[in-house]
VOBA-1610 file (N, C-alpha, C; in pm, whole numbers, padded with zeros to 5 digits, always signed):
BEGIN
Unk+12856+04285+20040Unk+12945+04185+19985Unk+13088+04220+20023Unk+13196+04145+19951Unk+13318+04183+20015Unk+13430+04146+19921Unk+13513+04167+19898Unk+13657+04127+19873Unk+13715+04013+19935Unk+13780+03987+19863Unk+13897+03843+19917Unk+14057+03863+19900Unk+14141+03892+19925Unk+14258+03895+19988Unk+14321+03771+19978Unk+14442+03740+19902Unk+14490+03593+19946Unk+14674+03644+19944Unk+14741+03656+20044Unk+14857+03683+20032Unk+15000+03604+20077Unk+15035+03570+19993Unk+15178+03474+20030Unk+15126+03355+20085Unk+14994+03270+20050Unk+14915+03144+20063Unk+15005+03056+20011Unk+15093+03026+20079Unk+15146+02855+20089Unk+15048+02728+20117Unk+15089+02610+20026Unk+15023+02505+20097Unk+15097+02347+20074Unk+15167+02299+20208Unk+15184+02164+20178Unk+15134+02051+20243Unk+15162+01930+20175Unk+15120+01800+20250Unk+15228+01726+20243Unk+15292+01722+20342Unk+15444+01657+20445Unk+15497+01749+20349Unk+15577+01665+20242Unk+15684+01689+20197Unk+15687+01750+20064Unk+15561+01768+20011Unk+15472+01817+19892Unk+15430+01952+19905Unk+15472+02043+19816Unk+15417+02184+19790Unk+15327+02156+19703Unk+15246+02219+19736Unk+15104+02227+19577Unk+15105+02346+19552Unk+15117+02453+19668Unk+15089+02583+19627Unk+15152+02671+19723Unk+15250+02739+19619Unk+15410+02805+19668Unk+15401+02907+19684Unk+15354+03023+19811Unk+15364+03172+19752Unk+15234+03230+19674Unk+15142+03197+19670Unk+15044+03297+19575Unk+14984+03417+19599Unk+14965+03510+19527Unk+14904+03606+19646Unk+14785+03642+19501Unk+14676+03695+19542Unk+14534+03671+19440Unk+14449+03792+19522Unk+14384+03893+19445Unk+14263+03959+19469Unk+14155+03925+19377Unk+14098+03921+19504Unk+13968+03887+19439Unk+13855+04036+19426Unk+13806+04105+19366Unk+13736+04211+19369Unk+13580+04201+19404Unk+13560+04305+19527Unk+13448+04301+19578Unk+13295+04271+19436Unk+13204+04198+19448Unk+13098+04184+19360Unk+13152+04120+19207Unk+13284+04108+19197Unk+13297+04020+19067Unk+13281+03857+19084Unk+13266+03782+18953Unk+13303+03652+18896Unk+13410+03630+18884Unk+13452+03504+18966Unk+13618+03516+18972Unk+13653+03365+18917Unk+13641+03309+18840Unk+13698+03169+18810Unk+13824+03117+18860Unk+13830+03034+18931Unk+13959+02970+18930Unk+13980+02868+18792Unk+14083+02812+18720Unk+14023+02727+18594Unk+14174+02687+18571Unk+14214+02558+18563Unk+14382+02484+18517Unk+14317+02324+18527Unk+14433+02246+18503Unk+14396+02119+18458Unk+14382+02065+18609Unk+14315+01920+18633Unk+14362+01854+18733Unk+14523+01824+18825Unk+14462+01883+18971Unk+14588+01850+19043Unk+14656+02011+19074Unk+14597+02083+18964Unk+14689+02219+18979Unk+14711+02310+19110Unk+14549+02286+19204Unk+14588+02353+19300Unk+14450+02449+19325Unk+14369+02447+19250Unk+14285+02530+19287Unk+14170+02494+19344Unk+14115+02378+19359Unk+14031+02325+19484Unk+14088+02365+19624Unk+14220+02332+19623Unk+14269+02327+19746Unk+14264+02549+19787Unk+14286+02582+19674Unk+14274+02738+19708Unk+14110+02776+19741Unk+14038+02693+19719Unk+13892+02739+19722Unk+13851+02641+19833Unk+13937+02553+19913Unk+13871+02522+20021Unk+13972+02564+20161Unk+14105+02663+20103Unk+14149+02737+20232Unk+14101+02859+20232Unk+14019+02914+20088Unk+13913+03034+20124Unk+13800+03039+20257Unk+13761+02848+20216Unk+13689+02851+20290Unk+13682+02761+20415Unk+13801+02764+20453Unk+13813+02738+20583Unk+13821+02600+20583Unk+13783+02549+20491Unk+13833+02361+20514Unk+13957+02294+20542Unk+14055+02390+20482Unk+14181+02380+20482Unk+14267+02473+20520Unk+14397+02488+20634Unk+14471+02570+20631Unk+14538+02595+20558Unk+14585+02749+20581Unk+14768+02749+20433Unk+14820+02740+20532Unk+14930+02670+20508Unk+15074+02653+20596Unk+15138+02765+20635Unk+15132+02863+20506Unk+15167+02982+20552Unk+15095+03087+20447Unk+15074+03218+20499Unk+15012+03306+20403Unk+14909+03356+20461Unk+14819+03482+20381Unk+14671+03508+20494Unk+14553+03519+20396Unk+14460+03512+20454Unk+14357+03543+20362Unk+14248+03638+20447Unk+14222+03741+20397Unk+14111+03843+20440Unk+13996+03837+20381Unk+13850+03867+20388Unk+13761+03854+20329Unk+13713+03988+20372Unk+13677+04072+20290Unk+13572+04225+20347Unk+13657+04298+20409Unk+13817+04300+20461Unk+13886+04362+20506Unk+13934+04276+20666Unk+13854+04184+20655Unk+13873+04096+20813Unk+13963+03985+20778Unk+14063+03957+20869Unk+14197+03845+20863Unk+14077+03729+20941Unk+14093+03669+20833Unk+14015+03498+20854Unk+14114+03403+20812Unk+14193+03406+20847Unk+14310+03267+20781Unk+14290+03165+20889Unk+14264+03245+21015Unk+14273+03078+21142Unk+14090+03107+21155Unk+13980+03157+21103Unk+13859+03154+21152Unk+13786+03016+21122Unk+13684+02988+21146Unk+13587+02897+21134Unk+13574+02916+21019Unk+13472+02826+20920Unk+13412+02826+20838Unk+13305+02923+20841Unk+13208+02890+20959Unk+13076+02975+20974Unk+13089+03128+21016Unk+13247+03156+21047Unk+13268+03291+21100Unk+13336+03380+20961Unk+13362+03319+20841Unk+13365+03377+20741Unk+13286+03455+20627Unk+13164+03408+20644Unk+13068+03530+20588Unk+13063+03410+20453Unk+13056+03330+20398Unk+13103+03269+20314Unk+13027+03178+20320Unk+12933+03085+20186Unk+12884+03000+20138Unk+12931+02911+20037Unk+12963+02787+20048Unk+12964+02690+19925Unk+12900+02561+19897Unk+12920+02570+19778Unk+12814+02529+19694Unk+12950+02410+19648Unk+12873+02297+19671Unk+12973+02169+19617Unk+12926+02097+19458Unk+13074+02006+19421Unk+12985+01898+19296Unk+12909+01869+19349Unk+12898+01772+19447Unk+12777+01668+19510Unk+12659+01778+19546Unk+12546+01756+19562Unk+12475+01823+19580Unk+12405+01843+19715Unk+12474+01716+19755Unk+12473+01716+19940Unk+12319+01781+19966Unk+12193+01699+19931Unk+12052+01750+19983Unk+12029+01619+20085Unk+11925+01664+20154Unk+11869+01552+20229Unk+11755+01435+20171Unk+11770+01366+20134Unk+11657+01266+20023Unk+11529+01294+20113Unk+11542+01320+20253Unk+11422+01274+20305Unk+11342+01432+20348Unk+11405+01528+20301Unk+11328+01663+20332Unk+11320+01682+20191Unk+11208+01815+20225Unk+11139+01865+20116Unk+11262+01968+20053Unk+11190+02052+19939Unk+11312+02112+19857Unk+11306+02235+19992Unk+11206+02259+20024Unk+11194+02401+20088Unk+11251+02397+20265Unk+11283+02265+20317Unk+11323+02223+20418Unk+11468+02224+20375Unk+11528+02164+20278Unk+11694+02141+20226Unk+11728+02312+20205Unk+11622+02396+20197Unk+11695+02494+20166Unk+11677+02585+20303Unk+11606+02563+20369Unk+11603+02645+20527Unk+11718+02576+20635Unk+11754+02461+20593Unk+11820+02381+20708Unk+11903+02443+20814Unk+12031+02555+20717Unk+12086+02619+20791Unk+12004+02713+20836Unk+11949+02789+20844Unk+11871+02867+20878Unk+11809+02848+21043Unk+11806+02725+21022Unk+11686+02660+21131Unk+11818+02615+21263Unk+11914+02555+21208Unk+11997+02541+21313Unk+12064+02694+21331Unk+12072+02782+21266Unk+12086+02915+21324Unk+11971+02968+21393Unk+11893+02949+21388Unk+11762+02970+21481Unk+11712+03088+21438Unk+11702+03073+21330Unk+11641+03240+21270Unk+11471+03187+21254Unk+11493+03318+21304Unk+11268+03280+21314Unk+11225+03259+21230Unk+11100+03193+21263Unk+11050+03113+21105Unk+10987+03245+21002Unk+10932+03362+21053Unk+10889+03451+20976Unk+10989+03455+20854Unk+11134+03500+20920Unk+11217+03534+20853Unk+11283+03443+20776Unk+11304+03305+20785Unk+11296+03233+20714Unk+11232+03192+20592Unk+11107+03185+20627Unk+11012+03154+20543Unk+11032+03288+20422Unk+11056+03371+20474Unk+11076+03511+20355Unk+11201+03478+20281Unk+11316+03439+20346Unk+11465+03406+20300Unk+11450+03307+20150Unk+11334+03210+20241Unk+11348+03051+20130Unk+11210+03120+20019Unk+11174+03218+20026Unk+11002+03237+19901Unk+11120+03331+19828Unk+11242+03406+19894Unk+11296+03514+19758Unk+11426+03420+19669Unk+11477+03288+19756Unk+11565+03230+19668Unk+11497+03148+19595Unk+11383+03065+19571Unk+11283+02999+19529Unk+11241+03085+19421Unk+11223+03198+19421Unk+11214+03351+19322Unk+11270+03326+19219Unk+11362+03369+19264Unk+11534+03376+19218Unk+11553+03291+19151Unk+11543+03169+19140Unk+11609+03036+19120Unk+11482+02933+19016Unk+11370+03038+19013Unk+11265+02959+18990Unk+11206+02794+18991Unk+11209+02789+19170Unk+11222+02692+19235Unk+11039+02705+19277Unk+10984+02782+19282Unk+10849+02814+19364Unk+10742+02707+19367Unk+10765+02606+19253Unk+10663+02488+19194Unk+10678+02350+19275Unk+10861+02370+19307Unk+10914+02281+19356Unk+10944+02268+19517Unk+10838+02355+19587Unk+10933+02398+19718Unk+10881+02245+19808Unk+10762+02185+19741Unk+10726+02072+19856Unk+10750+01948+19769Unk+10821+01914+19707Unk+10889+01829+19606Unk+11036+01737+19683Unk+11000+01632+19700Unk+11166+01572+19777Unk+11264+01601+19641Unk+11405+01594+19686Unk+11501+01572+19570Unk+11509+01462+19446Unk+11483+01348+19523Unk+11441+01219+19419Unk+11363+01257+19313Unk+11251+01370+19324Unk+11153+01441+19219Unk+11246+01514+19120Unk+11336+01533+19169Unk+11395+01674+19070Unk+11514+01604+18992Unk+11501+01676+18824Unk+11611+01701+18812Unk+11771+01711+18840Unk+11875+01670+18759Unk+12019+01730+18837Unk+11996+01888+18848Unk+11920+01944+18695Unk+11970+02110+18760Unk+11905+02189+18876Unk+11775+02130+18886Unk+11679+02183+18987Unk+11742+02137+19112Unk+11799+01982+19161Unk+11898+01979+19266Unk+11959+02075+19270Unk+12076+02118+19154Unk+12202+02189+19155Unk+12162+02331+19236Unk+11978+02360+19175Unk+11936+02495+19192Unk+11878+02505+19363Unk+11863+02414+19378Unk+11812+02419+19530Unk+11933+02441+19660Unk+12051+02372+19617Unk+12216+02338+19650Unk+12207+02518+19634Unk+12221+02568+19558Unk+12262+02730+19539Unk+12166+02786+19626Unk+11988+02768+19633Unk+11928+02825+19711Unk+11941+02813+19847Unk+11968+02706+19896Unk+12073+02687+20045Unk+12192+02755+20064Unk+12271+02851+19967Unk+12376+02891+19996Unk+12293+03042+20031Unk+12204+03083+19908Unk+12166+03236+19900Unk+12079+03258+20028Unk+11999+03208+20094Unk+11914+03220+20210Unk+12037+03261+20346Unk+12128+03235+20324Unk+12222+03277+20420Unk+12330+03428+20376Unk+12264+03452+20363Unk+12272+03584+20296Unk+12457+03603+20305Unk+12528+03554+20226Unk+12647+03532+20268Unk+12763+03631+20201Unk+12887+03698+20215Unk+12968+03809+20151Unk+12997+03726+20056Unk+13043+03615+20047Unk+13108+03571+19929Unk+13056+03441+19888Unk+13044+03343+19753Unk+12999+03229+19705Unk+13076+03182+19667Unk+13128+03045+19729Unk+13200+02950+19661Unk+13147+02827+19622Unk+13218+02823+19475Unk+13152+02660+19403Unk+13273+02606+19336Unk+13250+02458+19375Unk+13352+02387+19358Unk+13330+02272+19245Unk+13360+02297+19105Unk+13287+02230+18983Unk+13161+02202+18997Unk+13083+02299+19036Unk+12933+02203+19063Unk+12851+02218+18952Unk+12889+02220+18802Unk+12775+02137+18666Unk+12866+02037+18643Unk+12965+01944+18712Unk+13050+01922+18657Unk+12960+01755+18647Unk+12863+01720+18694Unk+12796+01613+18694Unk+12619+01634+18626Unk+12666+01698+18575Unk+12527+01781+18459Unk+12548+01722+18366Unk+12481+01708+18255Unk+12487+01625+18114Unk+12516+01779+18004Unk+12558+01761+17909Unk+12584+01885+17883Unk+12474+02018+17813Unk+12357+01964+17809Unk+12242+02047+17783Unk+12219+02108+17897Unk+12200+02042+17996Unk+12172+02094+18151Unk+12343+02239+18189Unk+12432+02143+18177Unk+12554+02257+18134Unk+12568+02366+18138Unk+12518+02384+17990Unk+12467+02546+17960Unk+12366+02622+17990Unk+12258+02543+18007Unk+12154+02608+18063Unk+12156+02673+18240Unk+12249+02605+18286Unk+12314+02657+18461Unk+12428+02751+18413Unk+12493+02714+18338Unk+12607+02825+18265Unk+12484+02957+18288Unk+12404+02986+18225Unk+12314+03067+18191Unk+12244+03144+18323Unk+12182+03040+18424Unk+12119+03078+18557Unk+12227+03121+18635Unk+12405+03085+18674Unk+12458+03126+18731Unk+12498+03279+18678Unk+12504+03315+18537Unk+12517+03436+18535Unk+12389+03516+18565Unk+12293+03529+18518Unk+12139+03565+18552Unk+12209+03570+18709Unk+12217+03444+18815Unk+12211+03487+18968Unk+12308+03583+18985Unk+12455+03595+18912Unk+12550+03686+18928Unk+12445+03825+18949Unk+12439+03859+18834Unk+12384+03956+18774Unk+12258+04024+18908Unk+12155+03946+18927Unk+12058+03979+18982Unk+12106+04012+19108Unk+12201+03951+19215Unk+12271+03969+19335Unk+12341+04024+19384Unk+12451+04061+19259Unk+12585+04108+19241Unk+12652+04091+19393Unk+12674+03949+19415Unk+12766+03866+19500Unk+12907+03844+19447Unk+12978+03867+19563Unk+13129+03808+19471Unk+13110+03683+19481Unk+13137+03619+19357Unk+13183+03461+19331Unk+13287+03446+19308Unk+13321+03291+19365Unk+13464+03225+19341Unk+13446+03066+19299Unk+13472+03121+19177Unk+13432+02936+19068Unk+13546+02879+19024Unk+13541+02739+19075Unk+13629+02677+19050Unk+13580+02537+18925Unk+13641+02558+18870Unk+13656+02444+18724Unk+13783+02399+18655Unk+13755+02280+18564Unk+13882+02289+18465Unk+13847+02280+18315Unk+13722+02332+18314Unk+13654+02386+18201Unk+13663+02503+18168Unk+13740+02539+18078Unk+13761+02653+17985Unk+13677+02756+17907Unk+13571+02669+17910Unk+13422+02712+17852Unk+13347+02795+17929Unk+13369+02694+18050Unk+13267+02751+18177Unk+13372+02936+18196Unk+13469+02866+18249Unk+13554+03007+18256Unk+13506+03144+18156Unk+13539+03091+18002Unk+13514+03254+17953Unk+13346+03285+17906Unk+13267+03183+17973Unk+13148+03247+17936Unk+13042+03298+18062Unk+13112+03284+18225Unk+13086+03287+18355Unk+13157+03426+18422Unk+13283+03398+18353Unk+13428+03529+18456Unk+13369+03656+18398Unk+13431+03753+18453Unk+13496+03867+18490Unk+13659+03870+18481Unk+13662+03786+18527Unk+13805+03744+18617Unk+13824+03570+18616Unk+13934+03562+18524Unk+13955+03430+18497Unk+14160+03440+18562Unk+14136+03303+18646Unk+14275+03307+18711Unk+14303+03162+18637Unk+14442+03167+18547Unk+14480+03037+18523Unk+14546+02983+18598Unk+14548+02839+18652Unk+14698+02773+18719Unk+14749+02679+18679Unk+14840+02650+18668Unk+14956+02583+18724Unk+15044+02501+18812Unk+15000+02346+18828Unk+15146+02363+18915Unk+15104+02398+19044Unk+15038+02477+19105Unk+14988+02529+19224Unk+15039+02686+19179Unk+15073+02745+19085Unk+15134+02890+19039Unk+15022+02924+18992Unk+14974+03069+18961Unk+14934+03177+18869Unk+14998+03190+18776Unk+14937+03163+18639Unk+15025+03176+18502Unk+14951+03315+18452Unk+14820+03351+18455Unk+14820+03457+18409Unk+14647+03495+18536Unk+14628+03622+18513Unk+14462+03652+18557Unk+14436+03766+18467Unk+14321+03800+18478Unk+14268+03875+18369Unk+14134+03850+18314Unk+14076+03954+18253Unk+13933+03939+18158Unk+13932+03809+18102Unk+13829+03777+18055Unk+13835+03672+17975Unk+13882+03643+17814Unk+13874+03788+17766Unk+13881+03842+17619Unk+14072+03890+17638Unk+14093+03949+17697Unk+14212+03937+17730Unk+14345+03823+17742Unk+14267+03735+17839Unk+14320+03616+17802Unk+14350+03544+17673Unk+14256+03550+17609Unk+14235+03528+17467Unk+14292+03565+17377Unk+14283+03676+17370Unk+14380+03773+17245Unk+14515+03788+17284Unk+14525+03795+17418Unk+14675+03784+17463Unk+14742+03724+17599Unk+14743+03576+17559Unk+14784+03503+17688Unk+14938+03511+17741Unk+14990+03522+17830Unk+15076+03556+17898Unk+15196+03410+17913Unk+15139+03324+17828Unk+15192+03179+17811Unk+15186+03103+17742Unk+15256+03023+17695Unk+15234+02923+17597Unk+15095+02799+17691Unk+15153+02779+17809Unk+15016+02710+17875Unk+14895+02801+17862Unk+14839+02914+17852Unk+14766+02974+17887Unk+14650+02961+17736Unk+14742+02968+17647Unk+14764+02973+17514Unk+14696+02858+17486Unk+14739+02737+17500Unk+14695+02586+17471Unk+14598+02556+17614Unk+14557+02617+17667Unk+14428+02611+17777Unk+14336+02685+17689Unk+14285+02822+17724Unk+14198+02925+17684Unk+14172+02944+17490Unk+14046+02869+17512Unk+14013+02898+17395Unk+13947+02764+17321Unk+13847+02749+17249Unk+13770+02606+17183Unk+13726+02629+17059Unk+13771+02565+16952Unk+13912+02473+16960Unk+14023+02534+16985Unk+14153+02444+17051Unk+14255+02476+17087Unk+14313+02591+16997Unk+14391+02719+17054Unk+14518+02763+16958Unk+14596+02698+16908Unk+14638+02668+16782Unk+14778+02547+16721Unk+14887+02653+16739Unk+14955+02550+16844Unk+15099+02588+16873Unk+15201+02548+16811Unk+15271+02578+16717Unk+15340+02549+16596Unk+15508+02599+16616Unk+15595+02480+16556Unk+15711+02527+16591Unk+15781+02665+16555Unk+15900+02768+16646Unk+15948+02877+16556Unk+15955+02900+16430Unk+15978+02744+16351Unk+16007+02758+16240Unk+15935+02767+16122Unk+15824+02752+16174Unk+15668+02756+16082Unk+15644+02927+16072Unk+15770+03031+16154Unk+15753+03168+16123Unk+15887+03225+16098Unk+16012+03123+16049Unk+16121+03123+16042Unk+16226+03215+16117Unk+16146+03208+16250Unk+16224+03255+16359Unk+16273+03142+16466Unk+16434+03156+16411Unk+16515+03073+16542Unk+16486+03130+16692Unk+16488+03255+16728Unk+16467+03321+16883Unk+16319+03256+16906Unk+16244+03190+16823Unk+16082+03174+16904Unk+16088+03029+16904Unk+16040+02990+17018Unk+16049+02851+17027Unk+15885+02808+16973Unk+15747+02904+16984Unk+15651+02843+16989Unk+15556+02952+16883Unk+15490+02927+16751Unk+15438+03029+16745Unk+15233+03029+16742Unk+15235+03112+16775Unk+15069+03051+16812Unk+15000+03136+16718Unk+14853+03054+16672Unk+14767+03112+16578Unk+14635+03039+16632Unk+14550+03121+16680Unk+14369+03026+16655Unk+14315+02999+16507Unk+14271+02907+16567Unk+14177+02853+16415Unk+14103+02957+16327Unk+14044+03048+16401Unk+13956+03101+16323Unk+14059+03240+16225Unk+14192+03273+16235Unk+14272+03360+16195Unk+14395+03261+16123Unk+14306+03130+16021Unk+14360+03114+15924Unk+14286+03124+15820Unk+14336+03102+15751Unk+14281+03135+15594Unk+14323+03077+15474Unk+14226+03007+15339Unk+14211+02926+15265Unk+14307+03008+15188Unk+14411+03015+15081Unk+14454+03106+14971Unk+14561+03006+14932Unk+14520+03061+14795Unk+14625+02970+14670Unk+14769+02989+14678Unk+14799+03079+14729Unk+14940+03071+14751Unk+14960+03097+14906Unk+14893+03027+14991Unk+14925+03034+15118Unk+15064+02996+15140Unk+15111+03013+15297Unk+15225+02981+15337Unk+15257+02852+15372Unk+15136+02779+15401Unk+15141+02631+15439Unk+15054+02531+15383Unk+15132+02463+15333Unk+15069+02376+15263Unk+15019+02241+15347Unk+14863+02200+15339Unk+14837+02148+15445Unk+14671+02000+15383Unk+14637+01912+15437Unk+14566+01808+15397Unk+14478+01836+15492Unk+14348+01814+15464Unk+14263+01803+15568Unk+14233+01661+15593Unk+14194+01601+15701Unk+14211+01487+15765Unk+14070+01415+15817Unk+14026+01528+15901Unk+13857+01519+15956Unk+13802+01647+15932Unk+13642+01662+15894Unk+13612+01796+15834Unk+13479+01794+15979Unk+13445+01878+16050Unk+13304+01888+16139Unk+13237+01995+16084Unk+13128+01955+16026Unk+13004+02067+16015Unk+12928+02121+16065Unk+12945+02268+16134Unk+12875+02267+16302Unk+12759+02347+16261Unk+12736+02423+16099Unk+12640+02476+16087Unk+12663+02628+16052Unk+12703+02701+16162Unk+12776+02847+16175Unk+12931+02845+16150Unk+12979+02731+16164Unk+13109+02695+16145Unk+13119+02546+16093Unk+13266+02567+15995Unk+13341+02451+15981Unk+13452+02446+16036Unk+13480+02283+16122Unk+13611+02281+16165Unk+13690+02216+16076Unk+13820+02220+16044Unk+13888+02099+16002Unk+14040+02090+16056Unk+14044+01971+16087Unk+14180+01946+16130Unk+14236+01859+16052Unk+14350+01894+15999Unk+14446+01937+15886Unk+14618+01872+15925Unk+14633+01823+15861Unk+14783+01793+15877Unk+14860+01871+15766Unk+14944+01928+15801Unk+15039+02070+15783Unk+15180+02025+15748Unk+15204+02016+15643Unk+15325+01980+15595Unk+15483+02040+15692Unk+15535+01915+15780Unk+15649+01964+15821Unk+15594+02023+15958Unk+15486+02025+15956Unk+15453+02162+16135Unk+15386+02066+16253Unk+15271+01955+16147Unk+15177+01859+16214Unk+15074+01897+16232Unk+14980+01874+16316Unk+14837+01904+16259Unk+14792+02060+16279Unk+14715+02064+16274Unk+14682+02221+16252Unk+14508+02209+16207Unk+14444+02317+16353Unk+14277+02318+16321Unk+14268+02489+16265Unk+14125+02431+16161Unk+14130+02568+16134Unk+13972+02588+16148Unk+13918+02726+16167Unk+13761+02722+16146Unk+13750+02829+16066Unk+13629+02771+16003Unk+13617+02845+15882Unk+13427+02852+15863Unk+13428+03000+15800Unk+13243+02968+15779Unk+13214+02851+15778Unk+13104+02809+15785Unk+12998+02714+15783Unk+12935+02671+15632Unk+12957+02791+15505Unk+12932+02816+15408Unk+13005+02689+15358Unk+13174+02746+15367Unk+13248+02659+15326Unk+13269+02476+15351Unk+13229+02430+15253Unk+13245+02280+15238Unk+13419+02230+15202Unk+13424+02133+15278Unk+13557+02035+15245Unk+13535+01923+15269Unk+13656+01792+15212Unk+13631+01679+15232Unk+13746+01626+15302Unk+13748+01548+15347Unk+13846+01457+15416Unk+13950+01410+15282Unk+14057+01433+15302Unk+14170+01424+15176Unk+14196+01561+15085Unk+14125+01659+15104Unk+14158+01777+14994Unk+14281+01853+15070Unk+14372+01839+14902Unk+14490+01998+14985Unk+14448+02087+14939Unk+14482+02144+15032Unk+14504+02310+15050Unk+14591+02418+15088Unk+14632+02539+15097Unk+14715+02607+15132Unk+14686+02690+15243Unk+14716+02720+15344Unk+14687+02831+15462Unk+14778+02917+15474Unk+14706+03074+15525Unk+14798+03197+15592Unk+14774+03198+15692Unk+14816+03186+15757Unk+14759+03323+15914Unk+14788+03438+15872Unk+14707+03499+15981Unk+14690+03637+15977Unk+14801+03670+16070Unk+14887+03750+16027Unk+15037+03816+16072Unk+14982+03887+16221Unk+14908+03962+16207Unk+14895+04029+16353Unk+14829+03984+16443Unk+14808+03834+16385Unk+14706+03759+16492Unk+14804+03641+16568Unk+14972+03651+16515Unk+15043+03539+16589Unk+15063+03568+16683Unk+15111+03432+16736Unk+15103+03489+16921Unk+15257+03424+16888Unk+15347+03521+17017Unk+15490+03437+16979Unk+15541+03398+17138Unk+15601+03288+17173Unk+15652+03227+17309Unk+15781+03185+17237Unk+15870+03238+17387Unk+15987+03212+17400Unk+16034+03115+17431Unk+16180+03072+17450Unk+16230+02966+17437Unk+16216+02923+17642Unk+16144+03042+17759Unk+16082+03025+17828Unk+15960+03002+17845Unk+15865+02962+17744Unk+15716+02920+17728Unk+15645+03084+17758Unk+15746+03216+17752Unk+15676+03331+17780Unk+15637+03369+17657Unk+15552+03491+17693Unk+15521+03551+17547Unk+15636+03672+17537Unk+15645+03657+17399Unk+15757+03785+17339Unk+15636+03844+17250Unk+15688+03977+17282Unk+15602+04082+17160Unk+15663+04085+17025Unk+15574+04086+16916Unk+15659+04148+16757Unk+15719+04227+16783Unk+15845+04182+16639Unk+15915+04271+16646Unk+15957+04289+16487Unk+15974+04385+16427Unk+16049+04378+16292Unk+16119+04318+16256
//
């Protein structure tokens, strides 16, 4: 497998920067999420990985080799798209040899390539099955077994559950880590699902803008985002980002608390209405309108019952605020 390298990766169209300067490691055999809203820039970084697109300026290495002007096929590199791009009219076990066959790899060896990703993928039932037969995830899974038969340094996917229903979702959430795991391939996943990110990464890169706002673990991110965007991205339900003054600090422009690090008490600090109550079972959500601050979610056991109209009072938990500056940065406590 290999490493990825991305250094001083510029990218424009005429007169348009999307992506100014970035420079990104990717670590040999990790899960690397790319993950920001639409437009930000990170398709376009995951298709000058892979050769679809030039950077205007900047380089990218893969395994220690400068591939910024190479081919696609001379990069060592597989991807895996939304669309699932199969052939309707071949079998599953033909869609997944294809490349193979125009590489002219002997059929012995083939035939061994497509029986261990079929393995893998627990595809084996399905290998003489057209696509029209299958499933979206068993497509999705055959789309991946065409990447793994090419025994490739690095995997790129470009939102591909992003046309899954959301049971199917999680259950590929699930097989892509299982394939992580079993292969230990470096991946490079691109989404703007937040979910997918901290339950897939290693290595979660937020963007921006075409910028890096923060990278890091996934738990990291979490407990301590490097941004007020990062902050109001990472995490379900949202962190409530609440004005300085909800911690009666003029120097903080933003102060942040997750739902689950508030708390019901009679003499809380905020006095607050609940509005809509969700009963998820293991949890209750409620989102709450907050006297003077605006709404505000909180989660709370599952035990606990509320109704739509009850007040109440909330704390946060002091060592659980997150504080942003009057630059959307994070500032540390301070006495």
């Amino acid at each position: 497998m290999a490493d990825v390298q991305l250094t001083g990766i510029t990218k424009t169209f005429g007169a348009v920067t999307v992506i100014p300067d970035l420079n990104l490691s990717v670590p040999d055999g990790s899960f690397t999420v790319l993950v920001g809203p639409s437009g930000c820039g990170k398709s376009t970084l995951l298709r000058m990985i892979a050769g679809l697109e030039s950077p205007t300026a900047g380089g990218i290495r893969i395994g220690g080799t400068d591939v910024t002007d190479a081919e696609p096929s001379d990069r060592g590199i597989s991807m895996v798209f939304q669309s699932y791009a199969l052939y309707p009219h071949m079998t599953v076990a033909q869609n997944i040899d294809f490349g193979l066959r125009l590489a002219k790899v002997p059929a012995a060896e083939r035939a061994a390539r497509v029986s261990e990703a079929a393995r893998i993928l627990s595809l084996e039932a399905y290998l003489d099955r057209k696509p029209g037969q299958l499933s979206g995830g068993q497509r999705q899974r055959v789309a991946i077994g065409r990447s793994i038969v090419r025994h490739p340094e690095v995997f790129l996917f470009d939102e591909p559950l992003s046309n899954l229903d959301a049971a199917l979702r999680t259950q590929m959430r699930v097989e892509l880590a299982q394939l992580h795991q079993s292969i230990g391939a470096t991946m490079i996943y691109v989404t703007h699902d937040q979910v997918e990110a901290m339950t897939l990464a290693d290595q979660i890169v937020v963007m921006k803008d075409g910028h890096i706002e923060q990278v890091g673990a996934p738990m990291e991110l979490y407990d301590r985002p490097a941004s007020e965007f990062v902050a109001s991205f990472i995490g379900s339900p949202k962190m409530n980002l609440l004005p300085g003054r909800a911690i009666a600090r003029d120097d903080v422009k933003i102060a942040g608390i997750r739902p689950e690090h508030l708390h019901i008490e009679s003499e809380g600090q905020w006095r607050a209405v609940a509005k809509v109550v969700e009963t998820l079972g293991a949890d209750t959500i409620a989102y709450m309108d907050a006297e003077g601050l605006g709404e505000i979610t909180v989660r709370l056991p599952g035990h606990i019952r509320l109704k739509a109209g009850e007040r109440l009072a909330l704390s946060p938990e002091a060592a659980n605020l997150h504080l942003f500056g009057h630059d959307g940065r994070r500032m540390e406590h301070s006495a």
